[in-house]
C-alpha positions as CSV (number, residue, x, y, z in Angstrom):
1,X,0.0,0.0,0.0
2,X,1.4,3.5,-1.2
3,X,1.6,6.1,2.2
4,X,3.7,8.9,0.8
5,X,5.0,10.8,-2.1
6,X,7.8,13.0,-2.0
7,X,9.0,15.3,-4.4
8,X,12.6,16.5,-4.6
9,X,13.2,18.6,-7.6
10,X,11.9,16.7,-10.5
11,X,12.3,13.0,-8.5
12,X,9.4,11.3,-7.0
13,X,10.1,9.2,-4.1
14,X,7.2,7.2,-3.4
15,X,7.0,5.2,0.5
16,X,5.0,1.5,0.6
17,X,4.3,-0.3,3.3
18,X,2.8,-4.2,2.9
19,X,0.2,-5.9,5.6
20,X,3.7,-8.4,6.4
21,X,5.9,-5.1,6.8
22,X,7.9,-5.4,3.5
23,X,8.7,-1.4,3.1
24,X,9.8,-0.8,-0.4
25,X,10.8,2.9,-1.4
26,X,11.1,3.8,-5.4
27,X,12.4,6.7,-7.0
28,X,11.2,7.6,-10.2
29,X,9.4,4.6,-10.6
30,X,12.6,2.0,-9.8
31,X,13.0,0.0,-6.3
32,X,15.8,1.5,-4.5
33,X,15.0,0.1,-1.7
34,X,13.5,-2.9,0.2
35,X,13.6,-4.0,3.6
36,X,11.7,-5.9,6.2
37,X,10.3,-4.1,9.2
38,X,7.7,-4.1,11.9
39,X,8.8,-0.8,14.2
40,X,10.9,0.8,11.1
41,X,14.4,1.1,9.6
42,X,16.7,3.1,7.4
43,X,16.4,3.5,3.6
44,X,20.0,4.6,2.0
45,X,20.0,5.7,-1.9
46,X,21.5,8.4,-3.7
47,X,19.4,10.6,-6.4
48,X,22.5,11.8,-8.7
49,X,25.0,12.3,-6.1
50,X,22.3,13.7,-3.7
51,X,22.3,11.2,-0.4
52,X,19.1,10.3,0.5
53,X,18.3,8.8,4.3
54,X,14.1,7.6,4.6
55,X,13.5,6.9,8.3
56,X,10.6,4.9,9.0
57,X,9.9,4.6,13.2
58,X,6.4,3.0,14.0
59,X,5.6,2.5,18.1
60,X,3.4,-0.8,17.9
61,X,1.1,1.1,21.1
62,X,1.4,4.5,20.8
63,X,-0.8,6.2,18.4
64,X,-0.9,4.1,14.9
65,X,1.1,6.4,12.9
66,X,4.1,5.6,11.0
67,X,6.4,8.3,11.4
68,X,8.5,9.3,8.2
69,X,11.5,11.4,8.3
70,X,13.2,12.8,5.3
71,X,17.1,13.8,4.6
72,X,18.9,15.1,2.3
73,X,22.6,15.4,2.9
74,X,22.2,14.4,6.6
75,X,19.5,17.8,6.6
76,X,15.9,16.8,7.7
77,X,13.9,18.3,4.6
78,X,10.4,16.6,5.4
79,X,8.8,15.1,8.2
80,X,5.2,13.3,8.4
81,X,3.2,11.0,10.2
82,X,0.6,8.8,8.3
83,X,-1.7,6.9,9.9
84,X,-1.4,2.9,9.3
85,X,-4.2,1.1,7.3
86,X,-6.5,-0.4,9.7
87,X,-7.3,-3.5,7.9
88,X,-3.0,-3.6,8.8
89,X,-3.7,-3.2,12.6
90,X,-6.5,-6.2,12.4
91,X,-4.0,-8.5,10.3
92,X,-1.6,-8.1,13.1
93,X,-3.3,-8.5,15.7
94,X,-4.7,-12.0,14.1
95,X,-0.9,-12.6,13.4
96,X,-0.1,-12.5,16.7
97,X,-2.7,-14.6,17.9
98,X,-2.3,-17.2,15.6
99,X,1.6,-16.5,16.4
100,X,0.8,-17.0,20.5
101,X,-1.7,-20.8,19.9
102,X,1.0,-22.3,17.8
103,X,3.8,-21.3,20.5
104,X,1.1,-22.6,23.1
105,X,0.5,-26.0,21.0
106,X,4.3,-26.6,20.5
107,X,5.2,-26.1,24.3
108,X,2.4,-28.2,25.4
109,X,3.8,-30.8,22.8
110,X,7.2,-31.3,24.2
């Protein structure tokens, strides 16, 4: 799912997030980026020579926003919070439970 679009100078840099937390980052249409995350991470890629630095932070309990931070040349030039799909939050919550009877049936097996 697409959260963001940002726009540097004639580059779009377009944030998505997926239910499993696969965040992918593309820059003018082409995956720069792609890593795995459930609380957030660092995106590195250069536009030109221009360094680039996408900071994802997401607090599982705190207000169901993923928090996106923007540099350019280690200079914060954007900041947002988006607010998660909530078909996301049910998915993992029903992950989790799933997650917690399996752990339950494979203790209680050994």
């Amino acid at each position: 799912m697409k959260y963001y679009e940002y726009n540097i100078e004639s580059n779009k840099i377009e944030f998505f997030n997926s239910y499993f937390g696969k965040e992918t980052i593309l820059v003018n249409g082409k995956k720069t980026s792609e890593k795995f995350s459930i609380t957030g991470t660092y995106h590195f890629f250069k536009i030109d020579s221009v360094e680039i630095l996408l900071k994802t932070d997401y607090k599982l309990f705190k207000d169901r926003k993923i928090e996106l931070n923007l540099f350019q040349n280690r200079q914060l030039i954007d900041y947002k919070k988006v607010e998660i799909n909530k078909n996301y939050r049910l998915i993992m919550i029903g992950f989790g439970i799933f997650i917690g009877f399996w752990l339950i049936k494979l203790y209680n097996s050994i």
